[in-house]
C-alpha positions as CSV (number, residue, x, y, z in Angstrom):
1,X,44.2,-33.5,25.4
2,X,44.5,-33.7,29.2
3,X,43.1,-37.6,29.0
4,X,45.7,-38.3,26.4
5,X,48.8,-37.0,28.2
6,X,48.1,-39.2,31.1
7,X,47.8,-41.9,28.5
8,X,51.0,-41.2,27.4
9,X,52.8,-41.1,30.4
10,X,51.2,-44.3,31.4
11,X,51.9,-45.7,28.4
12,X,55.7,-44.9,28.5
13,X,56.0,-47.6,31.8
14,X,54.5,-50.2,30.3
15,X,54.2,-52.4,27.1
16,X,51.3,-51.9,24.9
17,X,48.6,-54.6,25.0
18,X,45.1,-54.8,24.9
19,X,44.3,-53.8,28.3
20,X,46.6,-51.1,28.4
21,X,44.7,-49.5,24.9
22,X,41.1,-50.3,26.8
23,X,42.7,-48.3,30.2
24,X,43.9,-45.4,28.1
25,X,40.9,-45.3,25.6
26,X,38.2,-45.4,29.0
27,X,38.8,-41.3,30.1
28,X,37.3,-40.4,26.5
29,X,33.9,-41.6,27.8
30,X,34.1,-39.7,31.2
31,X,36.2,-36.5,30.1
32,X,36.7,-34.2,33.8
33,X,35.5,-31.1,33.3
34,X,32.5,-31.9,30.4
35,X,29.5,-32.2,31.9
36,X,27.5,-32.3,28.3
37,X,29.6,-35.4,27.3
38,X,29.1,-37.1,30.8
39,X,25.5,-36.4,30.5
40,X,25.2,-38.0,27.4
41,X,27.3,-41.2,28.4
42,X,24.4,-41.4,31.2
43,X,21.5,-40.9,29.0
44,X,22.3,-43.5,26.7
45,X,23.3,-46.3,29.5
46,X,20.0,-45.3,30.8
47,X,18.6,-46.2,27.4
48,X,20.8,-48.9,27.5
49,X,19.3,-51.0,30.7
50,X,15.8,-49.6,29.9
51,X,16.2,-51.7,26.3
52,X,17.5,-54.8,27.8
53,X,14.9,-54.8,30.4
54,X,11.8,-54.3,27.6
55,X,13.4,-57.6,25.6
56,X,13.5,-60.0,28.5
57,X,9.6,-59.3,28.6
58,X,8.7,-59.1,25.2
59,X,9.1,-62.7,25.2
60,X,6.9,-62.8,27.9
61,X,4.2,-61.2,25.8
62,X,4.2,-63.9,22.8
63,X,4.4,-66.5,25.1
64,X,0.7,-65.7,26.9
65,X,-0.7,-65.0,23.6
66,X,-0.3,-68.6,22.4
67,X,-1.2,-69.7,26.0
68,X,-4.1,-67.4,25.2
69,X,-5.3,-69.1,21.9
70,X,-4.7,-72.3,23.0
71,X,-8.2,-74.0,24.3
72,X,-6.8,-75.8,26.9
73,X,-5.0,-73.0,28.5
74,X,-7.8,-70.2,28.7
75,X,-6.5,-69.0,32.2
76,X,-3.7,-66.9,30.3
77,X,-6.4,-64.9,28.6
78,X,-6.0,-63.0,31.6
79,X,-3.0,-62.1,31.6
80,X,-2.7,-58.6,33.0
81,X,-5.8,-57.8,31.6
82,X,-5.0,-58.6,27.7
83,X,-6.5,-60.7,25.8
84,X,-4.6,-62.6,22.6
85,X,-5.0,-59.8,20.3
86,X,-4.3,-57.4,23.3
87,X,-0.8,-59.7,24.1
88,X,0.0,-59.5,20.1
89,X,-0.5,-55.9,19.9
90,X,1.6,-55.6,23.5
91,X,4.6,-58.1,22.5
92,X,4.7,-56.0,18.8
93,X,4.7,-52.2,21.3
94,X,7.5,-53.5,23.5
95,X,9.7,-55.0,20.0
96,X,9.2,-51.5,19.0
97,X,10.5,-49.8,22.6
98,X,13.4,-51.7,22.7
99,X,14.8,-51.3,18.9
100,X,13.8,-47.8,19.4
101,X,15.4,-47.4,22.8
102,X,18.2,-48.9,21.3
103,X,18.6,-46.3,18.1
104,X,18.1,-43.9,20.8
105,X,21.2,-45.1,22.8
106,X,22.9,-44.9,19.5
107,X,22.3,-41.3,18.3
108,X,22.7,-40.1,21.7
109,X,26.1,-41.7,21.7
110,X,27.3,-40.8,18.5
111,X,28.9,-37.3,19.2
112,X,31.0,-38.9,22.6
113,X,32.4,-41.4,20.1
114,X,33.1,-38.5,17.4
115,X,34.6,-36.5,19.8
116,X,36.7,-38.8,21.0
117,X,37.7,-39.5,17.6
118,X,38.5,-36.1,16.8
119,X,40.7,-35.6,20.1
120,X,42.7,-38.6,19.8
121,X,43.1,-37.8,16.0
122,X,44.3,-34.2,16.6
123,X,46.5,-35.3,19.5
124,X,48.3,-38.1,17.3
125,X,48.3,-35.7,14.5
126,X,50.3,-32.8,17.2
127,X,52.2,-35.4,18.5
128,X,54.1,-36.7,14.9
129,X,55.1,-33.4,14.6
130,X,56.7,-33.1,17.8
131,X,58.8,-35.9,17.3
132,X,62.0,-35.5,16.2
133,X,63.8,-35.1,12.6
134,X,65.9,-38.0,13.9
135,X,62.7,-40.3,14.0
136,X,60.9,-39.0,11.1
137,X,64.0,-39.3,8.7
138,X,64.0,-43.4,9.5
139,X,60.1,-43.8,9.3
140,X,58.4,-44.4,5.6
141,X,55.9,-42.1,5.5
142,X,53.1,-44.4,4.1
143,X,52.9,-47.0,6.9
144,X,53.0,-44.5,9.1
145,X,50.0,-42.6,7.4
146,X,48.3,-46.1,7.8
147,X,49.0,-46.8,11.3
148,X,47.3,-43.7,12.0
149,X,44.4,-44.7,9.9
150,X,43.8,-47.6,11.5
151,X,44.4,-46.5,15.0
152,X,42.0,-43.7,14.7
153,X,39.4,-45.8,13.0
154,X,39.6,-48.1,16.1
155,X,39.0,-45.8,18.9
156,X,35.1,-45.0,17.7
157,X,34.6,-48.9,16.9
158,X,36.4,-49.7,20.5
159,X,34.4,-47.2,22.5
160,X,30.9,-47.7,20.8
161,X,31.4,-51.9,21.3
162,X,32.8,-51.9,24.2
163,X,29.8,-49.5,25.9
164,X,27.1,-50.9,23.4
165,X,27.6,-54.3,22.3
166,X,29.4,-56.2,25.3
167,X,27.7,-54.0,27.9
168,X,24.0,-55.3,27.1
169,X,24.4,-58.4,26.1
170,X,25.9,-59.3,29.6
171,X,22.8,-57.3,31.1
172,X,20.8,-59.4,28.6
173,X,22.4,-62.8,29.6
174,X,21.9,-62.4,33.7
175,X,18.4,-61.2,33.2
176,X,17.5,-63.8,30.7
177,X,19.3,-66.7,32.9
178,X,17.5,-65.2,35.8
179,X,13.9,-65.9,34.3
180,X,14.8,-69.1,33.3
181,X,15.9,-70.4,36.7
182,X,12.5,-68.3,38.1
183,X,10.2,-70.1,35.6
184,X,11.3,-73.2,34.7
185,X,14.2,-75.1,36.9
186,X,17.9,-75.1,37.3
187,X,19.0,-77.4,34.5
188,X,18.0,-74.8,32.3
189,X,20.3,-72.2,33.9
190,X,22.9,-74.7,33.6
191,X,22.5,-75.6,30.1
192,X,22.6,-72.0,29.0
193,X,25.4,-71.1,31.3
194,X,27.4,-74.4,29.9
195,X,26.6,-73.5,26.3
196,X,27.6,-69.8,26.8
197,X,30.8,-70.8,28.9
198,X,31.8,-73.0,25.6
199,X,31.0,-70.6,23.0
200,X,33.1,-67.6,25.1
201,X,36.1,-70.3,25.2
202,X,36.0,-71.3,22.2
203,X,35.0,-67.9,20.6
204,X,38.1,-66.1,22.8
205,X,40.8,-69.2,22.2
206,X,40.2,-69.8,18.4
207,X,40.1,-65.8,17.5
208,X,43.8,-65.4,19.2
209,X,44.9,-67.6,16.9
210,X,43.1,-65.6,14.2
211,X,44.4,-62.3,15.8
212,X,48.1,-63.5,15.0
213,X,47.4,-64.1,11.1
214,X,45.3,-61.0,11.3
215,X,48.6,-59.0,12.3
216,X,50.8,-60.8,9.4
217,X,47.8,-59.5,7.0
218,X,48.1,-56.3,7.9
219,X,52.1,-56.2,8.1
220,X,52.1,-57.1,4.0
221,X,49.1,-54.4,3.8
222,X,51.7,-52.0,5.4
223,X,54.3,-53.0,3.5
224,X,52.4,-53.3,0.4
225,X,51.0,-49.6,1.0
226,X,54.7,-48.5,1.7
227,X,56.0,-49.5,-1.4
228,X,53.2,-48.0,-3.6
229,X,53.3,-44.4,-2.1
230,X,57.2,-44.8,-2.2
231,X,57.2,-45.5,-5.8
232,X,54.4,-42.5,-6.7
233,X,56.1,-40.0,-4.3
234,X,58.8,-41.0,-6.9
235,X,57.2,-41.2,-10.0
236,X,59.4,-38.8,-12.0
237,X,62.4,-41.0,-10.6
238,X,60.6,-44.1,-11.9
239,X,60.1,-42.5,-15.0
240,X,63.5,-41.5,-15.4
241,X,65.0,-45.1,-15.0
242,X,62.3,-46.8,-17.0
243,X,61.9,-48.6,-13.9
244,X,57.6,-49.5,-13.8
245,X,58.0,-52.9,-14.2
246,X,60.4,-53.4,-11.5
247,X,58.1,-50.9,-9.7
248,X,55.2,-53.6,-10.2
249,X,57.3,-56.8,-9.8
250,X,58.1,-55.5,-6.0
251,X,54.3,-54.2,-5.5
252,X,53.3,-57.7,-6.7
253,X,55.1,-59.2,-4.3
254,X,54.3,-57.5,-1.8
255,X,50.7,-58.0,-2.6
256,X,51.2,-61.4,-2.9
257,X,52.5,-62.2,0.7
258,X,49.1,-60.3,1.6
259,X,47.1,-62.6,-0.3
260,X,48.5,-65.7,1.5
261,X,47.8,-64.1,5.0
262,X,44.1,-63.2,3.9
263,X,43.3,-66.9,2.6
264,X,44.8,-67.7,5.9
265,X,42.5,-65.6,7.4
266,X,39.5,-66.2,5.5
267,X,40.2,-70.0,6.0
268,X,40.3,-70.0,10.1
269,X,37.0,-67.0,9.9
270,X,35.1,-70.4,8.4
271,X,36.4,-72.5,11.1
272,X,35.4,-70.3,13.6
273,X,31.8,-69.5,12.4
274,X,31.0,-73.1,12.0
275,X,32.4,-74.1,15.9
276,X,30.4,-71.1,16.9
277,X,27.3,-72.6,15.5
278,X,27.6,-76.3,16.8
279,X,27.6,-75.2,20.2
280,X,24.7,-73.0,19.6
281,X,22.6,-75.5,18.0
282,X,24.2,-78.0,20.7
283,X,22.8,-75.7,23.3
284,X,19.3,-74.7,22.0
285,X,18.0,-78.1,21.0
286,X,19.2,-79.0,24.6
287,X,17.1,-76.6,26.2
288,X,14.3,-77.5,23.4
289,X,13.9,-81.2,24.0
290,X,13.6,-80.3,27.7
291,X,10.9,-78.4,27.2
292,X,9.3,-80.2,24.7
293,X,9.5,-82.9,27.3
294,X,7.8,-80.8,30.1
295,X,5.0,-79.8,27.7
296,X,4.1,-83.9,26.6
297,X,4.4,-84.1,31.1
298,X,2.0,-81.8,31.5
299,X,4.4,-79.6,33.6
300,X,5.0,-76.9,30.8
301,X,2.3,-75.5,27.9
302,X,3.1,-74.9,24.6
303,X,3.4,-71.2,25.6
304,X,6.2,-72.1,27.9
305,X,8.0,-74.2,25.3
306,X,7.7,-70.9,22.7
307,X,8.8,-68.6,25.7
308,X,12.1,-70.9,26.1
309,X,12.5,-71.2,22.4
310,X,12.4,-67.1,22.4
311,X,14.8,-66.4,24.8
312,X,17.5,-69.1,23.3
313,X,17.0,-67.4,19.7
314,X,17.5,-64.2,21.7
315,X,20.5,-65.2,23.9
316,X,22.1,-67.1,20.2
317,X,21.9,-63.6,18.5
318,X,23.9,-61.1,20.8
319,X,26.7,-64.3,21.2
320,X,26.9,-64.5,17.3
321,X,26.8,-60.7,17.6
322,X,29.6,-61.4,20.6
323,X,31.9,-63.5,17.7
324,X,32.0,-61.0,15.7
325,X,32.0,-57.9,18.1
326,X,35.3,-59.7,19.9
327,X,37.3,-60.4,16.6
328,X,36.7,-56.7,15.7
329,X,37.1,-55.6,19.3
330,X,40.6,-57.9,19.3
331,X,41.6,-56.1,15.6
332,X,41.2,-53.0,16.8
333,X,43.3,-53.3,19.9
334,X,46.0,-54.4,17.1
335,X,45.6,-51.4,14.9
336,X,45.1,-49.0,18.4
337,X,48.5,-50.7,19.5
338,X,50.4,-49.6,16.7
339,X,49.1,-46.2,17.2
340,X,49.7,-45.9,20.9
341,X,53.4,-47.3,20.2
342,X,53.7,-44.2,18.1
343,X,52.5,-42.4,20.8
344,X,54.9,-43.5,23.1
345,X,57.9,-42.3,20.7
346,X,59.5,-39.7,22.8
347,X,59.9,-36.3,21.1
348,X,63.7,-35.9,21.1
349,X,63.7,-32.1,21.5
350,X,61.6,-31.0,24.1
351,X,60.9,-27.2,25.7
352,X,62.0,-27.1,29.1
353,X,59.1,-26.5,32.0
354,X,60.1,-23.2,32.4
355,X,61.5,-22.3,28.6
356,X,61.1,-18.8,27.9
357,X,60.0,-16.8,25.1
358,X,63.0,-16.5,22.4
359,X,64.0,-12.3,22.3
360,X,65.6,-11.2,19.8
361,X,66.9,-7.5,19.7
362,X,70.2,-7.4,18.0
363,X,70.2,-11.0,16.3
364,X,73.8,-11.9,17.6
365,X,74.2,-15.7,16.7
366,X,77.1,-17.6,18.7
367,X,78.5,-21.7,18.1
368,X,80.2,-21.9,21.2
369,X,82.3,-25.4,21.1
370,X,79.3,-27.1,19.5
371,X,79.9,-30.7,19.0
372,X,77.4,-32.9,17.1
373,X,76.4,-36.4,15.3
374,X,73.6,-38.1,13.9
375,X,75.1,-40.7,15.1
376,X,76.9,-41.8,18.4
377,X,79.8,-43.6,16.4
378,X,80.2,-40.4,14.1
379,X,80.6,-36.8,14.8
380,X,79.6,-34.2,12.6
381,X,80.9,-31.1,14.2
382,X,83.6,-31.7,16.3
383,X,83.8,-28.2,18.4
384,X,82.8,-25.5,16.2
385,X,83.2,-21.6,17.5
386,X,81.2,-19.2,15.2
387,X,79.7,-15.6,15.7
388,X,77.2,-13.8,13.7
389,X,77.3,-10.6,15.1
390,X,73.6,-8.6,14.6
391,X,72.8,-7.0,10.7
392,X,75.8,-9.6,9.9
393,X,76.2,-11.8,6.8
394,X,78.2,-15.2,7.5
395,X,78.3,-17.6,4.9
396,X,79.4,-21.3,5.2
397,X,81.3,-23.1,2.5
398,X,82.7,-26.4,1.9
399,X,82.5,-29.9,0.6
400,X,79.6,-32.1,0.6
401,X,79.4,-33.8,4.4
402,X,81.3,-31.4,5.6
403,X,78.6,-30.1,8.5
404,X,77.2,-27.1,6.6
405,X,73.9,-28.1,6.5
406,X,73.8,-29.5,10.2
407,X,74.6,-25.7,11.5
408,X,71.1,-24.9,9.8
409,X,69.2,-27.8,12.1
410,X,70.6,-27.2,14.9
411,X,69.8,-23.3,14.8
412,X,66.2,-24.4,13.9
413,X,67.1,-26.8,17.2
414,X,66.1,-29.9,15.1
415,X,68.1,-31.7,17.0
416,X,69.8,-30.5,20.4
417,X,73.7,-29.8,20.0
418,X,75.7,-33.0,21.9
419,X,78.4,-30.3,23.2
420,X,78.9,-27.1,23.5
421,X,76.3,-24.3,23.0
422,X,74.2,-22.3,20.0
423,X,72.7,-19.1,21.2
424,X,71.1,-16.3,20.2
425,X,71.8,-12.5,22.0
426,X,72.7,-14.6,24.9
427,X,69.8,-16.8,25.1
428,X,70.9,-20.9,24.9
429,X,68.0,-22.5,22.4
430,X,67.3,-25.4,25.1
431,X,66.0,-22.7,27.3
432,X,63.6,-20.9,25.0
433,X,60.4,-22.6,22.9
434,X,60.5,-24.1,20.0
435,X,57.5,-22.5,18.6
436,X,59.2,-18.9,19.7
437,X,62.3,-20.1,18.0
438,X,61.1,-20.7,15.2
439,X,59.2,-17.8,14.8
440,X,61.9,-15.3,14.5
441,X,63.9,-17.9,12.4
442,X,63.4,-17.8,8.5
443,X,64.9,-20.2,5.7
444,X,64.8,-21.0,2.2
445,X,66.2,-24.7,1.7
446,X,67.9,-25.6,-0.7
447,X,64.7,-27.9,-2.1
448,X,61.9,-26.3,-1.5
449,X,58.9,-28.4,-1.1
450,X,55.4,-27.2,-1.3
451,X,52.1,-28.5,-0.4
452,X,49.8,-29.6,-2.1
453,X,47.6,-26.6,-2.7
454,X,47.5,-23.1,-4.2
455,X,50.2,-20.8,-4.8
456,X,48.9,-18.1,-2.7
457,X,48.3,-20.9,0.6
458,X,52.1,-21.8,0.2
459,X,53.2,-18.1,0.0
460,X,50.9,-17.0,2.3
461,X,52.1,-19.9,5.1
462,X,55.1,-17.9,5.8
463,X,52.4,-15.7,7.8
464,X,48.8,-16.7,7.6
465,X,47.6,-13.3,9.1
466,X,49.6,-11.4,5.5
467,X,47.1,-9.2,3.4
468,X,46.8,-9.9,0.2
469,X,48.9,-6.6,-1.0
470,X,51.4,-8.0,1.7
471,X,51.6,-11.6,-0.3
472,X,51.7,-10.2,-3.7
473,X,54.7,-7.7,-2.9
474,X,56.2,-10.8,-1.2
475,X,55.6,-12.5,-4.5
476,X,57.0,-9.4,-6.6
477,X,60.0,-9.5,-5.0
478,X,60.8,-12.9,-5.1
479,X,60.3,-12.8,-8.8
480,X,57.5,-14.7,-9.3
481,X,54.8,-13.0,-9.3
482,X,54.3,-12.3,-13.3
483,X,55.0,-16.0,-14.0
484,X,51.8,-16.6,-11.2
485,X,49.5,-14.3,-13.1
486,X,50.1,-15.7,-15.9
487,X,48.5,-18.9,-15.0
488,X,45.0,-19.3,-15.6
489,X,44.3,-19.3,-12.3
490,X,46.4,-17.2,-10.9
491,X,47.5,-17.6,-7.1
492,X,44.8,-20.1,-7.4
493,X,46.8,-22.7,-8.8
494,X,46.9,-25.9,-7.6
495,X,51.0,-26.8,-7.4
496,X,50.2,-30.4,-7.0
497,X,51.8,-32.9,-4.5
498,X,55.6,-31.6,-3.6
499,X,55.0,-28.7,-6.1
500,X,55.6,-30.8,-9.1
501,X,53.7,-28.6,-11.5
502,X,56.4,-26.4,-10.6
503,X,59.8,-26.3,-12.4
504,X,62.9,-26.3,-9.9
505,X,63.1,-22.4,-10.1
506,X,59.5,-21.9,-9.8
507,X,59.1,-23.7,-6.4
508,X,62.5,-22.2,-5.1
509,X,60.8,-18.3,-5.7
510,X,57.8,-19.9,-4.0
511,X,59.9,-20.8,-1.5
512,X,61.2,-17.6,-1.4
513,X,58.4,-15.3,-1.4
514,X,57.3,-17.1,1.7
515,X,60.4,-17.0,4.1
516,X,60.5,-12.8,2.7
517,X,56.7,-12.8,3.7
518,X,57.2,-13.9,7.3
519,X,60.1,-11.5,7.6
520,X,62.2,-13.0,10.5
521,X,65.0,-10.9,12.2
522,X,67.2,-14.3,11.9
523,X,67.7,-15.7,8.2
524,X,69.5,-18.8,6.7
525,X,69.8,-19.2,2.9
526,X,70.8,-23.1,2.5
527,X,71.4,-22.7,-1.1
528,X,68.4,-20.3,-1.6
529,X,69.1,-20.0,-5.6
530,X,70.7,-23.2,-6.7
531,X,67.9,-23.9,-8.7
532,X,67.8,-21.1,-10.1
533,X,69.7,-20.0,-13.5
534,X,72.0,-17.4,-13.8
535,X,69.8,-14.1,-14.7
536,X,67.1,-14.4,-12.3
537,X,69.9,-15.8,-9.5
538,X,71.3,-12.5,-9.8
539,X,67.9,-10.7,-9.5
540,X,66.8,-12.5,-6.6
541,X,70.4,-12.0,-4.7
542,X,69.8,-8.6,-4.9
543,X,66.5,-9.0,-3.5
544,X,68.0,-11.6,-0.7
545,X,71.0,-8.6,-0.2
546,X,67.9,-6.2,0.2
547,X,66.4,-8.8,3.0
548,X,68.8,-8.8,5.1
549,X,69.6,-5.3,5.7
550,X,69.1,-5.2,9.4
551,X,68.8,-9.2,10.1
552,X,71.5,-11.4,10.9
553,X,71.9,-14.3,8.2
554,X,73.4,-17.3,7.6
555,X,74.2,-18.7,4.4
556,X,75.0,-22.0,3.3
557,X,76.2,-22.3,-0.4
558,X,78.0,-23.9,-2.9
559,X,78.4,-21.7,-5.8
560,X,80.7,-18.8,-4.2
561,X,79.8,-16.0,-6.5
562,X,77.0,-15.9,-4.6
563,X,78.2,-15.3,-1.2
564,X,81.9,-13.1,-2.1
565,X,80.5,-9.7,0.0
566,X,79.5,-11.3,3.0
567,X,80.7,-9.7,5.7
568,X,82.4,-12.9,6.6
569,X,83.2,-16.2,4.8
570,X,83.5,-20.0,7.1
571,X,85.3,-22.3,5.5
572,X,84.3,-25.8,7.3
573,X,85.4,-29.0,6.2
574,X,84.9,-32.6,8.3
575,X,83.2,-30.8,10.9
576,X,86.2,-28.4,11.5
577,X,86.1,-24.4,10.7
578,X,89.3,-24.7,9.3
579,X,89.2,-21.0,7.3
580,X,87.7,-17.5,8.2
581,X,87.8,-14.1,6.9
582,X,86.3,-11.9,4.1
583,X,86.7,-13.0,0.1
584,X,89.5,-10.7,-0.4
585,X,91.6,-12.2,2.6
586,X,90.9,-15.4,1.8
587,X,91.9,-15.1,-1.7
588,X,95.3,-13.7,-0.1
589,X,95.7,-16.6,2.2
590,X,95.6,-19.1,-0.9
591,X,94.7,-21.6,1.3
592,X,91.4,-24.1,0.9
593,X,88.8,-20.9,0.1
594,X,91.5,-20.3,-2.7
595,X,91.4,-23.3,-4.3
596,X,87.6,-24.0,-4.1
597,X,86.9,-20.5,-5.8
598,X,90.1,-21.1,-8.7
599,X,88.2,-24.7,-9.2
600,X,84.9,-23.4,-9.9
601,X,86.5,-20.3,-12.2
602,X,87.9,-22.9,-14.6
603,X,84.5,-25.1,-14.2
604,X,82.2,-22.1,-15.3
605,X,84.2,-18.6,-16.4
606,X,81.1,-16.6,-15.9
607,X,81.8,-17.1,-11.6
């Protein structure tokens, strides 16, 4: 977490490229303050050099054993003390040691790179949900969830490549172009170091290329992805419009622009591969016919000529391996990017350094002037004065975009008030924590959504730590908990994503049970029974009355019946409170409270 914040705040003061992802991805292998992981990182470096030391000399080993069994080099039976079989049996032995050297590195590896995985996952995972409702209102959910994917996925690939694949083969290169310029003579050195110095220019140039159609494939796979969650998040809307063809058509096309970029793709891979393998070849029959010459000179035996053949088929592997290895390494920078742009969003609402704990001990809410808006260009409250006094019920009223809802955020301190104050007994919310905040703040939204799991997890979130009497008697009194055992599996039931296996009512009950369940001091009701019809409204309002004896709430509704014996009625409209008082006096005014309760009389006579 600690490695991660510094990335962050490095991250903030400068753009996002590849360097920048390898600098802030580095502190994962040398954590301060682990000792096991650092002694692991260690271990398997040692393993590392160890391996790429044991296959510069296997070579070494083959070579003497056809020197060996050739008659006219019988000296290099002699060779420390082996014979031809002994050589075989030595060159097979060290083949052995440095694959298994190499597995070794591997496994010893494999929890620092899951680790790391697992922090950076977690940390991105906390940090979404630090950002702002401002941010998370413009992002589509789906490309976001794949951005993460990506990004995550990266950071094992990019730390296990980076340590493990470009490491040894530039041990392996200087050692081998070391025992080349030992043994045989410069030109050797200067054909291998020409042929790699080609293949790392050409490799590099042609896969930037690549890496730009890369990043227009996975743009359409976004956008692609987007649009299919989008359209099965709203299948019953789909449904509704008979609207699954134009659903398709738009997936299609989507789909389509994704095919392009792959052939694009697929299209330069084959360029690449075959460049990649002309200067190979180029390079290895180079070095061949100079040895083959050497050997029909005399100055060079055939063991000599299979020792230089060796050590080219060895250097082409790890640069093939090196092809590959830097297009993956250069795609996962692109899907790491993405992810560390996300990281550098700034959370909007932030606790101060020294933010205190929220107390409540009466539950006194105060609007003091608050001005707000979404929006720069257009205010939403526009210097709002409202008290709840403690064990007080306010309720707001008013027409659609009027600001009711926007009180609600801004006592939850989604966003942070532009003007003005909101505090509770005293205490401004920008000087208290969030998590503190919301805490001893309960609400039941208007649309209550659920997660995708059983009825007893989504009552039971309003407080994990509830018994199981505590949850069913939340349950009872929400009025829900005869239609839950009635299910086949009880609380057990899955509700499915959003709660859709859930009528309106059902979910809203849910929703319900769980805000009575965490039993905050400080309640707001957005609406709490509009789903709801008009029997078990009136069941649950008494239930809701019940609640908050002793808390101060806020209630946000539309259907006024609901909300006539509140202590006190807020009648807000474009931002302004414009009327205040209890039902009776308002009535008596015959002002806009008046004429919203007349309207709905005639609408529905049983108001």
């Amino acid at each position: 977490m600690r490695h991660l914040a510094k990335t962050n705040e490095n991250l903030s003061n400068a753009k996002v490229d590849g360097w920048n992802v390898i600098r802030s991805v580095v502190p994962y292998l040398w954590p301060q303050g682990d000792t096991g992981v650092k002694v692991r990182v260690v271990t398997s470096l040692a393993a590392l050099f160890l391996s790429q030391i044991i296959a510069v000399i296997t070579p070494q080993f083959f070579s003497n054993a056809v020197d060996a069994l050739a008659p006219e080099e019988p000296s290099a039976a002699t060779y420390l003390g082996l014979g031809a079989v002994g050589l075989v049996l030595a060159y097979g032995f060290a083949r052995l040691m440095s694959v298994g050297l190499q597995q070794l590195r591997d496994v010893i590896f494999t929890k620092v790179g899951q680790g790391a995985l697992r922090a950076l996952a977690l940390e991105t995972f906390t940090h979404i949900h630090r950002l702002s409702m401002r941010y998370h209102i413009t992002r589509k959910t789906g490309g976001l969830s794949r951005i993460i994917e990506r990004g995550v996925k990266g950071v094992e690939f990019l730390l296990r490549f980076l340590l493990f694949s470009v490491g040894p083969l530039i041990v392996q290169l200087v050692l081998i172009a070391a025992v080349l310029f030992v043994t045989f003579d410069v030109w050797y050195l200067v054909v291998v170091v020409v042929t790699i110095g080609l293949y790392v220019w050409f490799t590099f140039a042609v896969t930037e290329w690549r890496v730009k159609i890369r990043k227009e494939m996975n743009d359409q796979d976004t956008d692609a992805n987007q649009k299919a969650i989008d359209s099965l998040l709203n299948f019953e809307t789909v449904k509704y419009f008979g609207a699954e063809k134009w659903e398709a058509d738009r997936y299609d096309s989507a789909m389509e622009q994704y095919m392009h970029a792959a052939i694009k793709t697929n299209y330069s891979l084959a360029f690449l591969n075959f460049g990649q393998s002309l200067i190979i070849t180029s390079g290895l029959v180079g070095v061949m016919v100079m040895a083959a010459i050497g050997v029909q000179n005399g100055t060079l035996t055939v063991g000599d000529f299979v020792l230089v053949n060796a050590y080219m088929i060895q250097i082409t592997m790890p640069l093939n391996f090196l092809g590959t290895v830097y297009r993956e390494i250069r795609q996962a920078l692109i899907d790491m990017a993405g992810m560390f742009e996300l990281l550098r969003q700034p959370a909007e609402v932030v606790d101060k350094p020294d933010a205190n704990v929220l107390k409540v001990q009466g539950g006194e809410v105060v609007l003091d002037d608050v001005h707000f808006g979404y929006d720069k260009e257009r205010a939403i409250l526009k210097g709002v004065d409202l008290t709840v006094k403690p064990g007080q019920t306010v309720a707001i009223v008013g027409s659609s975009g009027s600001g009711k809802s926007t009180i609600g955020r801004l006592l939850f301190r989604f966003y942070d008030v532009t003007k003005g104050a909101l505090r509770i007994d005293g205490q401004d919310v920008r000087d208290v924590t969030q998590e503190s905040l919301h805490a001893l703040v309960g609400v039941v939204p208007q649309d209550t959504v659920l997660f995708n799991d059983t009825v007893h997890y989504n009552i039971a979130y309003g407080r994990p730590t509830a018994t199981e009497a505590e949850i069913i008697a939340a349950a009872k009194a929400a009025k829900i908990h005869d239609f839950i055992a009635s299910l086949p599996d009880g609380y057990e039931t899955t509700v499915g994503e959003r709660g859709l296996k859930l009528s309106g009512g059902e979910k809203q009950r849910v929703g319900i049970a769980r805000t009575l369940l965490k039993n905050p001091p400080i309640l707001l009701l957005d609406e709490a029974t509009s789903a709801l019809d008009t029997e078990t409204e009136m069941e649950i309002q008494a239930e809701l009355k019940a609640m908050a004896q002793g808390r101060s709430v806020i209630t946000i509704a539309h259907r006024l019946s609901t909300i006539a014996d509140a202590d006190q009625i807020v009648v807000l409209e474009d931002g302004i409170i414009v009327e205040q008082g209890t039902h009776d006096a308002l009535l008596a005014k015959d002002g806009r409270y008046a004429h919203l309760w007349n309207r709905q009389i005639e609408e529905d006579p049983t108001v």
